[in-house]
C-alpha positions as CSV (number, residue, x, y, z in Angstrom):
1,X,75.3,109.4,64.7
2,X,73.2,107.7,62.3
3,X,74.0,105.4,60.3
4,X,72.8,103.3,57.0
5,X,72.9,99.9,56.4
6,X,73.8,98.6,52.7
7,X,71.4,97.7,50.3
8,X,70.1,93.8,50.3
9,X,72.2,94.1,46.9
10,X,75.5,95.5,48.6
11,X,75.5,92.6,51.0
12,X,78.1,90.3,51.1
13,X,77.2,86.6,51.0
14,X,77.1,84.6,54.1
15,X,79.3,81.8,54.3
16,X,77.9,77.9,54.0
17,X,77.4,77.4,58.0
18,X,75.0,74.5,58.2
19,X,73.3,71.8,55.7
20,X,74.9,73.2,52.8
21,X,72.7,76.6,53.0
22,X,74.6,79.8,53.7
23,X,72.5,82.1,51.0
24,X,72.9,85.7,50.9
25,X,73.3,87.0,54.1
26,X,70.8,90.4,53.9
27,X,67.4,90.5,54.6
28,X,64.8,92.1,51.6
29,X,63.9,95.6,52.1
30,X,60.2,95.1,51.7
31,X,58.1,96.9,53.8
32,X,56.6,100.7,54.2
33,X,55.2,102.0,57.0
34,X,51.9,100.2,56.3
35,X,53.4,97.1,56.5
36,X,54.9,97.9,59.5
37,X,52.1,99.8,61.4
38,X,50.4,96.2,60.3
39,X,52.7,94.2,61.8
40,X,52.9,96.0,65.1
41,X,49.4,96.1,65.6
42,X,49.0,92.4,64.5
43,X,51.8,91.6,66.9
44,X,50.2,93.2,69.1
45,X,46.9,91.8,68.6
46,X,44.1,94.7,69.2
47,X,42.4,91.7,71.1
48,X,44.6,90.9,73.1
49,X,43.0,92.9,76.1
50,X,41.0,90.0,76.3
51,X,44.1,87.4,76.8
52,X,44.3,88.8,80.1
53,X,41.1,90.5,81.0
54,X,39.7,88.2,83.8
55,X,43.4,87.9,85.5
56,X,44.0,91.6,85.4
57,X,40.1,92.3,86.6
58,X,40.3,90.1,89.3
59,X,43.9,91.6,90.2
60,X,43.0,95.0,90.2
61,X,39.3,94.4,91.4
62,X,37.5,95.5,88.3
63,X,39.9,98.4,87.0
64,X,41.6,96.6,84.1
65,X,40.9,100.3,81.8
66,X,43.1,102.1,85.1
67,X,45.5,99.2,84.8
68,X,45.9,100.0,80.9
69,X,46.5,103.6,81.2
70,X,49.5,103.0,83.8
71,X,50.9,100.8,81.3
72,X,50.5,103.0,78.5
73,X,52.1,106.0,80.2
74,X,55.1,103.8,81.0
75,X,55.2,102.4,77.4
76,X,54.4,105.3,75.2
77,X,57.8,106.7,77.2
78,X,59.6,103.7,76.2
79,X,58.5,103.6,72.4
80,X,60.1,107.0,72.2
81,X,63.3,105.5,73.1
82,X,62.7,102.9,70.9
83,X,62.0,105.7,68.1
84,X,65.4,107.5,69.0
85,X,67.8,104.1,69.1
86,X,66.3,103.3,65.7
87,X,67.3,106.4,64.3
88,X,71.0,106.0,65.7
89,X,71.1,102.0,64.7
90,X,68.8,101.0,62.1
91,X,69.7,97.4,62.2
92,X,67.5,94.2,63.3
93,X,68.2,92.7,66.7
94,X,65.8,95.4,68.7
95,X,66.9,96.0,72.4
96,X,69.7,93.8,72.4
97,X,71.3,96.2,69.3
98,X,70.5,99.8,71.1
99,X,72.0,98.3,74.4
100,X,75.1,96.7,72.9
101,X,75.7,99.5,70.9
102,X,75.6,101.9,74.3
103,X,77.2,100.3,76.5
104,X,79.0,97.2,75.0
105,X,78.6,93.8,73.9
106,X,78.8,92.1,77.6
107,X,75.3,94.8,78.8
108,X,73.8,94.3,75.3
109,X,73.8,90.3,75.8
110,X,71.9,90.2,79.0
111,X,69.7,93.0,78.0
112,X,68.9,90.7,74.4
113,X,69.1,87.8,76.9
114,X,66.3,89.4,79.2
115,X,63.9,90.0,75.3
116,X,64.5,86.7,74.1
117,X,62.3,85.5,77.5
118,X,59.7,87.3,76.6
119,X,60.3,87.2,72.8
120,X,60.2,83.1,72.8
121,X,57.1,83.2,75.4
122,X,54.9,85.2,73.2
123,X,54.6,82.9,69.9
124,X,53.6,80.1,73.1
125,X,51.1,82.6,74.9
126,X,49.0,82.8,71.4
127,X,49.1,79.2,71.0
128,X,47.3,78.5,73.7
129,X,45.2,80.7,73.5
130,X,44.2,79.2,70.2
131,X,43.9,76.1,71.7
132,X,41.9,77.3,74.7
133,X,39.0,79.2,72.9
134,X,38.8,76.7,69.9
135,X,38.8,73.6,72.1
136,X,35.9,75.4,74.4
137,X,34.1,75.8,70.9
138,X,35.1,72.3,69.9
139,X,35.6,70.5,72.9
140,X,35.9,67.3,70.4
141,X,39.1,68.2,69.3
142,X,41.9,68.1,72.5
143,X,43.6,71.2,73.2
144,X,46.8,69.5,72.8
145,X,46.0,68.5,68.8
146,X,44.6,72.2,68.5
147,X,48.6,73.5,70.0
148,X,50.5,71.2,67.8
149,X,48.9,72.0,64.4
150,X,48.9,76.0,65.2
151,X,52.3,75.6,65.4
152,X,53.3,73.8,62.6
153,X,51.2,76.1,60.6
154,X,53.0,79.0,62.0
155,X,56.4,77.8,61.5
156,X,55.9,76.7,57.8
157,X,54.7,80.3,57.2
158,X,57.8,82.1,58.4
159,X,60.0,80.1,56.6
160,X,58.1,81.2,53.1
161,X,59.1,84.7,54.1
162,X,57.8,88.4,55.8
163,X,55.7,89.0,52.6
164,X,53.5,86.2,53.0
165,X,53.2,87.1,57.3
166,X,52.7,90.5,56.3
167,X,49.5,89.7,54.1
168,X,48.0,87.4,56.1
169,X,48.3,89.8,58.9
170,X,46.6,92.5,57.1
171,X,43.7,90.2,56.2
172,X,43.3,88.7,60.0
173,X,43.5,92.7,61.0
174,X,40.7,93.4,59.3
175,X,38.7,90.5,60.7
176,X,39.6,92.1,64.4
177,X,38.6,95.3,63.0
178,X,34.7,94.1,61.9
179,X,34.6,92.1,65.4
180,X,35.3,95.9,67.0
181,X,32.8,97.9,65.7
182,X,30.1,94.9,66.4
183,X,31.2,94.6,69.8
184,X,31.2,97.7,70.9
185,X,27.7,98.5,69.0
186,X,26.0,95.7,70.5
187,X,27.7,96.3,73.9
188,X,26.0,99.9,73.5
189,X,22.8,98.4,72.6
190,X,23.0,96.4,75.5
191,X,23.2,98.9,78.0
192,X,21.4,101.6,76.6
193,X,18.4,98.7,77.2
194,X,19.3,98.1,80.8
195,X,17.2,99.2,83.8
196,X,20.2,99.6,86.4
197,X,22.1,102.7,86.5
198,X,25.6,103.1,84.8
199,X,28.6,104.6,86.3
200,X,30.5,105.3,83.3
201,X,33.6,106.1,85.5
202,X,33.6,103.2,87.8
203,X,35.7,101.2,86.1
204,X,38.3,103.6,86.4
205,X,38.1,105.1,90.0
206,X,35.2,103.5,92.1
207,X,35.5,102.9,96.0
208,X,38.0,100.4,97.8
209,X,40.1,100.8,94.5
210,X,43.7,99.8,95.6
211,X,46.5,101.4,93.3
212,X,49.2,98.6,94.6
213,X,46.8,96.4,92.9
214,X,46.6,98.4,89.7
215,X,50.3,98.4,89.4
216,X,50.6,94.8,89.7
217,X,48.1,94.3,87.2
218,X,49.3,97.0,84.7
219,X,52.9,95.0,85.3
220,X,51.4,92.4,83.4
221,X,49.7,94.1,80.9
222,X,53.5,95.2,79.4
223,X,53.0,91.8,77.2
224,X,50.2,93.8,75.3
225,X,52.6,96.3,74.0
226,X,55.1,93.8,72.6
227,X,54.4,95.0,69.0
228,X,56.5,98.4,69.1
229,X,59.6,96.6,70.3
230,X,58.6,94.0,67.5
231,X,58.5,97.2,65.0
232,X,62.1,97.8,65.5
233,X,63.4,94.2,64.8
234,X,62.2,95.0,61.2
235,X,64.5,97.8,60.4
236,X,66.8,95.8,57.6
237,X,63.4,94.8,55.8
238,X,61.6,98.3,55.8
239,X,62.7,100.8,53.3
240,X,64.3,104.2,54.9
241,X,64.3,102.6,58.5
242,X,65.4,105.9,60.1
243,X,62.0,107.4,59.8
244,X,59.5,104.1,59.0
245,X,60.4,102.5,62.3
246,X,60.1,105.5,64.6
247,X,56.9,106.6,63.0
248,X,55.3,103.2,63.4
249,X,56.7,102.5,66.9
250,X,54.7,105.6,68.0
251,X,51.4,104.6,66.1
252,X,51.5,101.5,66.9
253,X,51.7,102.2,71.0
254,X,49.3,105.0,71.0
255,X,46.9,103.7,68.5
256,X,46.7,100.5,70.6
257,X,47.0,101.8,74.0
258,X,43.6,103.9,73.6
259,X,42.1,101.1,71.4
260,X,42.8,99.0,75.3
261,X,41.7,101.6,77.7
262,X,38.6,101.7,75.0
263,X,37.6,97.9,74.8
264,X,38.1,97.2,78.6
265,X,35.7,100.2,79.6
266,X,33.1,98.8,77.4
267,X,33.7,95.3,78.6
268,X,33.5,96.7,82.5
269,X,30.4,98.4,82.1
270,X,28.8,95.5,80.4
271,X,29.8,93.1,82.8
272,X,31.1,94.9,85.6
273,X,30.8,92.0,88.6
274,X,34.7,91.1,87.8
275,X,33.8,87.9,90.6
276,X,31.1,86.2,88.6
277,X,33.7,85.1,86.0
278,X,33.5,81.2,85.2
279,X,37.1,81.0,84.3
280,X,39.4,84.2,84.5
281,X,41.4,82.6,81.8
282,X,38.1,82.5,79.3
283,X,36.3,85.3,81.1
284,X,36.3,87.5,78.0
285,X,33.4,84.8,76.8
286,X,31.1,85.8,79.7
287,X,31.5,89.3,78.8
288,X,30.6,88.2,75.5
289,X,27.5,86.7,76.2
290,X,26.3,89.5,77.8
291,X,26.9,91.7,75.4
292,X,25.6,90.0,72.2
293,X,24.6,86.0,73.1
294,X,25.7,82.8,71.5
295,X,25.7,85.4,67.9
296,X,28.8,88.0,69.6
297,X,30.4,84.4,71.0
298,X,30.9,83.1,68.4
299,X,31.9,85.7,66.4
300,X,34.9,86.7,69.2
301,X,36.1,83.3,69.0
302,X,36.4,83.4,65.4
303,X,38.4,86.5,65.5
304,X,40.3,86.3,68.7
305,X,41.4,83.2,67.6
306,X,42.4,85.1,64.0
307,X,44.1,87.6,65.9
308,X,46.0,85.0,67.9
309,X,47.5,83.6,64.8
310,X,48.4,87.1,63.4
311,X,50.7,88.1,66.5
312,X,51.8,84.3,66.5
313,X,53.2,85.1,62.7
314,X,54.4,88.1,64.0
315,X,55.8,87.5,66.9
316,X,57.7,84.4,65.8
317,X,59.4,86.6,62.8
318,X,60.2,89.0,65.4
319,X,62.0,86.4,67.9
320,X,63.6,84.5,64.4
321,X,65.0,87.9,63.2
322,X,66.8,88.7,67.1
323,X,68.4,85.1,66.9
324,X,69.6,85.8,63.4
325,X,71.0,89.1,64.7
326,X,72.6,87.5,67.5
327,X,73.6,84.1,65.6
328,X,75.4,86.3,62.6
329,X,77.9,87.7,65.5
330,X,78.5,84.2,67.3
331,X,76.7,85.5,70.3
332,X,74.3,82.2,69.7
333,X,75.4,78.6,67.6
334,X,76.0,80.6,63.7
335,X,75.5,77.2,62.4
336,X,72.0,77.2,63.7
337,X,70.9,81.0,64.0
338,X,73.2,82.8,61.4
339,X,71.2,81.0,58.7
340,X,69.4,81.7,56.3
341,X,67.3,80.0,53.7
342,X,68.5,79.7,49.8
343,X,65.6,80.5,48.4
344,X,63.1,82.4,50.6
345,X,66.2,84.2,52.7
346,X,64.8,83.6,55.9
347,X,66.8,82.4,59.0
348,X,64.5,79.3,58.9
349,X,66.0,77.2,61.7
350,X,65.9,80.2,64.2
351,X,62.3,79.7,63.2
352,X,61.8,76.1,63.7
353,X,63.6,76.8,67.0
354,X,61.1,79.0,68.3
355,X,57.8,76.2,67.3
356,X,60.1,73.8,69.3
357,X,59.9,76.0,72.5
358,X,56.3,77.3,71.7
359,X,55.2,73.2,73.1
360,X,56.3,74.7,76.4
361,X,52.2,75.7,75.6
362,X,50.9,72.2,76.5
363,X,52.3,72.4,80.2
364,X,52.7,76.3,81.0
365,X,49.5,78.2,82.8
366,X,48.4,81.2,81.1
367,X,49.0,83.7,84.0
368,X,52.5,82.3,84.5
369,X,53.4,83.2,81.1
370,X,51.9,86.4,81.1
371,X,53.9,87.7,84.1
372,X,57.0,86.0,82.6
373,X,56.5,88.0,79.1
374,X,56.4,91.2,81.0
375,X,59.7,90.3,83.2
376,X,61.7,90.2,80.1
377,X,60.3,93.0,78.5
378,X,60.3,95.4,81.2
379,X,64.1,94.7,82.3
380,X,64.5,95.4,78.2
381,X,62.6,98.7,78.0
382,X,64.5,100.2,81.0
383,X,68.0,99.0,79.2
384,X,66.5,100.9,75.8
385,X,65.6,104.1,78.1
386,X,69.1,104.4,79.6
387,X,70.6,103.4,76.3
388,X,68.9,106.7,75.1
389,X,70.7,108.7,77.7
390,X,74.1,107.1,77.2
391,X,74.5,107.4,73.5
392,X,72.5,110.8,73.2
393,X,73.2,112.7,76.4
394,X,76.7,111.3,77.8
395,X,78.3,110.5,74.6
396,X,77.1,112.4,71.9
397,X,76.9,115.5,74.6
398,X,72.5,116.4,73.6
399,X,71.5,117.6,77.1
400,X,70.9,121.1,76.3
401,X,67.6,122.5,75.8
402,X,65.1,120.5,73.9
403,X,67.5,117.8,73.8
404,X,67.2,117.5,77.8
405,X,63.7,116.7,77.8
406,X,64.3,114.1,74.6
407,X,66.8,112.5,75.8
408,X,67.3,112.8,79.9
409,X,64.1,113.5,81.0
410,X,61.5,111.7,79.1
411,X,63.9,108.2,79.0
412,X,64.5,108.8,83.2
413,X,60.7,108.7,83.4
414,X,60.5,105.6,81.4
415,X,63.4,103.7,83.3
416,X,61.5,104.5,87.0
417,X,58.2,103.8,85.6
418,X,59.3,100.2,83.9
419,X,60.9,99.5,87.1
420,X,58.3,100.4,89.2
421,X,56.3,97.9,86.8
422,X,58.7,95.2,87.2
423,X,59.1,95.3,90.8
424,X,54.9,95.1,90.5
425,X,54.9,91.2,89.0
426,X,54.8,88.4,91.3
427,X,57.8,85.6,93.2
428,X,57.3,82.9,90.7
429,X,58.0,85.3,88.3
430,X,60.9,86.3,89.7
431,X,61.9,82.5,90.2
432,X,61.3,82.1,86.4
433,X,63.1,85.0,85.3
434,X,65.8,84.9,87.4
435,X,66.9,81.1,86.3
436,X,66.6,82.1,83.2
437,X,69.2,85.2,83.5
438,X,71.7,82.7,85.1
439,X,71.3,80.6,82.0
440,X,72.5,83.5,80.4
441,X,75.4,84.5,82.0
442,X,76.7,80.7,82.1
443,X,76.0,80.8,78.7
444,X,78.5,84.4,78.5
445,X,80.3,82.4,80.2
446,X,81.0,79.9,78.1
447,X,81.4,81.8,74.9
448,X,84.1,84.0,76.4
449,X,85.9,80.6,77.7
450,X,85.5,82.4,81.5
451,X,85.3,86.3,80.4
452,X,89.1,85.4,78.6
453,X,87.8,86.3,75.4
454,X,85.6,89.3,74.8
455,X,82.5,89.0,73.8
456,X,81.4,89.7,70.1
457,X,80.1,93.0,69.4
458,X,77.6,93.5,66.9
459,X,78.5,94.9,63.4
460,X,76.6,97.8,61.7
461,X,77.0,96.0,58.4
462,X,74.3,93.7,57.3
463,X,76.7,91.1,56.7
464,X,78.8,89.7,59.9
């Protein structure tokens, strides 16, 4: 059953919880699917196969492209779910919504629990990267400083709104875009002027290749396909939701999945010894220099670090907009996360909330928060892919025909494949993401005083 929110002008006014700034309680319906195509990819950063590209190469022994087309399989699966939950619940709040709205609020909060890790992760993954690349360009300037004023700069954006992210992202987009086509010309240039041979397929299948380590690098690459799952937290800001959002989940995932496969085989066959890296954390800048010198250097760290601040825009509406949704039905403090702004009507302290965690970037390694991105997500995608069955198959009885493959099949591929992901990733992440789903459940715990009270559902209404 589908159903359809009110109009921003039909929604009823939330009431004063905090500082004297309640405000109307509906987000603007702003965006198209432009704007939201935009915003996934930004979020996703068409770069960011370079955030990981030396930890992945050197898990996977040079087959990073193999390691994106696991990844792709399993998340071009998921983003169909994701299309077919949005069409059933078109209301912010992403995983945590479909899942609540399947199988009820107590299985909703744990599988919003699981997003929010990887949701409140991502903003902090970007940062320092920012402060990585420019401090290795301006090693003046400490990394720390570099962090710190990202951040702020961030933050203050997403309190002036989602049209101001939105054309900033579009602008930053375009500067990734430019940085593409020069890459991969001068890459091509680069070869085509080389006297060794070329084996255009060995960075896919070459000898010794070990699929166990492909799996556990493709694990980590889930964090590169965060910007579908960001799509849907946009549904009460896009106009006609129902078929916006599941249009641009599925553009978004393909579009960037082959753009990845695309810019790691070019990368692997310029530099394709993986264990002359001088940092895997900055070993995109060796593939660089070969490619195009100290020119191509510069000009990826100009845009890399663009894109970086794009999907930390994005990525910190997307995170802002789930603690809203969760906030506005008491499943988080109302008086911080149900509120929004008078003026620019956007739940500003869920945002400043999120800068305040993204510091965790001055201590946390790079790796570490990769793997933990993709431990939240992928426990959320296989809670999306069995919401699909339960809502289409079991309870709206779709299991005949078409309907089999759409909503039995294809999700049942999608839950074993993110689980076979997850159980890819490594024991400190389990550690990490494990203490943090206790933290959960103590928190259930103590909203339903001890499971005595039940736990607040989420509303279909705009307005809690």
């Amino acid at each position: 059953m589908t159903t359809t929110p009110h109009s921003p002008t039909e929604g009823a006014e939330l009431p004063d919880i905090g500082g004297g700034i309640g405000g109307a309680s509906t987000l603007r319906r702003t965006l198209g699917l432009p704007s939201a195509v935009v915003f996934g990819l930004a979020y996703m950063v068409p770069l960011t196969v370079f955030t990981t590209y030396g930890i992945v190469s050197t898990i996977t022994g040079g087959h990073l492209p193999t390691a994106y087309i696991f990844t792709l399989a399993a998340m071009l699966v998921t983003a169909l779910a994701y299309a077919n939950m949005v069409k059933a619940f078109p209301l912010a709040g992403s995983a945590y919504t479909y899942t609540e709205k399947s199988f009820g609020p107590g299985i909703g909060f744990v599988a919003g629990w699981a997003l929010l890790l990887d949701y409140l992760f991502l903003p902090m993954i970007n940062f320092m990267v920012i402060g990585l690349y420019l401090n290795a360009s301006l090693p003046q300037v400490p990394t720390w400083l570099i962090i710190l004023a990202a951040i702020l700069l961030v933050t203050g954006m997403n309190v002036l709104g989602i049209k101001v992210a939105a054309g900033l992202n579009s602008l930053l987009l375009a500067v990734q875009a430019v940085f593409i086509v020069t890459f991969a010309v001068m890459s091509f240039l680069t070869l085509s002027g080389t006297a060794q041979p070329i084996d255009p397929l060995a960075p896919f299948v070459s000898e010794g290749i070990s699929f166990t380590a492909v799996a556990a690098g493709a694990a980590i690459l889930c964090l590169s396909f965060l910007g579908f799952d960001a799509v849907s937290t946009l549904s009460e800001e896009t106009r006609d939701p129902t078929r916006t959002i599941p249009r641009a989940i599925v553009i978004c995932t393909l579009g960037a999945g082959l753009l990845f496969i695309l810019l790691a085989w070019i990368g692997h066959l310029v530099l394709p010894d993986w264990e002359s890296f001088t940092d895997v954390d900055t070993a995109s800048m060796d593939v660089m220099r070969e490619a195009g010198g100290a020119f191509l250097t510069a000009f990826f760290t100009a845009a890399y670090v663009s894109g970086c601040i794009a999907s930390a825009v994005a990525s910190q509406v997307s995170v802002s907009r789930i603690l809203f949704s969760m906030g506005r039905n008491r499943l988080l403090p109302p008086r911080v996360f149900a509120v929004l702004h008078a003026r620019f009507r956007t739940p500003y302290l869920a945002a400043i909330v999120v800068g305040v965690v993204s510091l965790l970037a001055l201590v946390v390694s790079l790796d570490v928060a990769a793997s933990v991105i993709s431990f939240g997500a992928l426990i959320a995608f296989s809670a999306v892919n069995l919401s699909v069955i339960k809502h289409y198959a079991l309870d709206a009885r779709r299991f005949r025909g078409y309907d089999a493959v759409k909503y039995v099949v294809l999700p049942s591929i999608g839950v074993v494949l993110c689980l076979w992901l997850w159980t890819s990733l490594t024991g400190m992440t389990f550690v990490v993401g494990i203490a943090w789903t206790c933290l959960g459940l103590i928190w259930l715990t103590i909203i339903t005083r001890g499971f005595r009270r039940p736990v607040p559902r989420l509303t279909l209404d705009e307005a809690a």
